[in-house]
C-alpha positions as CSV (number, residue, x, y, z in Angstrom):
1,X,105.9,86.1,99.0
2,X,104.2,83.9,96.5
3,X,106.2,81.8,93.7
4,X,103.8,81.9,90.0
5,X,104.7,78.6,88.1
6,X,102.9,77.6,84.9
7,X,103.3,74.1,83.8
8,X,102.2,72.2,80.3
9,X,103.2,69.5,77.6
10,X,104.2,72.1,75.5
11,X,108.1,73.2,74.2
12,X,110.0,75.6,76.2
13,X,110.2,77.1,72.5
14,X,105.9,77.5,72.8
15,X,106.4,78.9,76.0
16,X,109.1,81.0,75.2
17,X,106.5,82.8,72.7
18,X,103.4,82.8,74.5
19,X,105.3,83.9,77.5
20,X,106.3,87.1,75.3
21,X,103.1,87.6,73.4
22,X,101.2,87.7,76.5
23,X,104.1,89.3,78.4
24,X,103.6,87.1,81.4
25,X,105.7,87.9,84.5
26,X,106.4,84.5,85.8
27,X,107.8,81.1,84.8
28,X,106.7,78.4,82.4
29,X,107.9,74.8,82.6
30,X,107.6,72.3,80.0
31,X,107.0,68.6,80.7
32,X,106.9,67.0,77.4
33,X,106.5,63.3,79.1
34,X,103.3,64.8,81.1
35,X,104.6,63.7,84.6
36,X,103.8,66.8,86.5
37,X,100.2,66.4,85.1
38,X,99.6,63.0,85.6
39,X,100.8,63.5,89.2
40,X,98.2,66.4,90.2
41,X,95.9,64.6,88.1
42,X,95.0,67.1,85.7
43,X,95.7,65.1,82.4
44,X,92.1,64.4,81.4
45,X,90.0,63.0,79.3
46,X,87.9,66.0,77.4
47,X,85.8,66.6,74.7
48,X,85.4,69.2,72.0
49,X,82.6,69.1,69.3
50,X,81.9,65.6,70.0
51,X,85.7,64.3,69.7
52,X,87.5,63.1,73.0
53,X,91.2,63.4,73.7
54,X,93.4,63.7,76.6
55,X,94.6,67.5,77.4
56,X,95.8,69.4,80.2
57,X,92.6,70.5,82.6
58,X,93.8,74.2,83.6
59,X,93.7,73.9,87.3
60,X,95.8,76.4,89.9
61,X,97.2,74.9,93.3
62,X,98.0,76.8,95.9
63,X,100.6,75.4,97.5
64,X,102.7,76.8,100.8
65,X,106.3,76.8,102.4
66,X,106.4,73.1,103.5
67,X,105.0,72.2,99.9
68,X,101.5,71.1,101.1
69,X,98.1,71.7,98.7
70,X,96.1,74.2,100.3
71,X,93.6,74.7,97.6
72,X,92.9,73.5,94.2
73,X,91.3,75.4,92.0
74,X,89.8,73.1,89.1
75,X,88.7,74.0,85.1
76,X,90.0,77.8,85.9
77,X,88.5,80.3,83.4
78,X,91.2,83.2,82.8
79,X,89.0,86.0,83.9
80,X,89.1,87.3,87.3
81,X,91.2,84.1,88.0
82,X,94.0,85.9,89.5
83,X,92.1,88.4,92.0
84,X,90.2,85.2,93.6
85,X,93.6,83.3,94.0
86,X,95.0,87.1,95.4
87,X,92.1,87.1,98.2
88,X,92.7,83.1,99.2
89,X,96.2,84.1,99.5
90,X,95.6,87.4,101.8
91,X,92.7,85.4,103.8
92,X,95.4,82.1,104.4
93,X,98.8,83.3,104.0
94,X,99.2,80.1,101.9
């Protein structure tokens, strides 16, 4: 029994469509204000062709019943992501 949440700064409008284009099968939350980020510290300071900003650092928690962090999973590249968390899950019964 796991729970998929996906958070950002971005409109429940942009989520709305990237949630369809990609047909995702889990929930999106927007936080426009950026308080969910700020408190699991992934609103960071990056860099992209020599510019810095502040951005969301893609980062997966896994987080069980009683709401306690069992793993974190920082700067998370899409690709095999999901089987690594699926394995962590199986091998913890987070």
């Amino acid at each position: 029994n796991v729970i998929i949440l996906g958070v950002s700064k971005d409109s429940i409008k942009s989520h709305q469509k990237f949630k369809q284009k990609h047909d995702l099968p889990f929930t999106l939350l927007s936080d426009p204000e950026g308080k969910a980020l700020d408190l699991y510290g992934v609103w960071k300071k990056k860099s992209l062709y020599g510019r810095t900003f502040m951005g969301t650092e893609r980062t997966t928690f896994l987080i069980d019943e009683k709401g306690h962090v069992k793993k974190v999973y920082p700067k998370v590249k899409v690709k095999g992501h999901a089987q690594v968390c699926l394995l962590d899950l199986k091998g913890s019964k987070a």
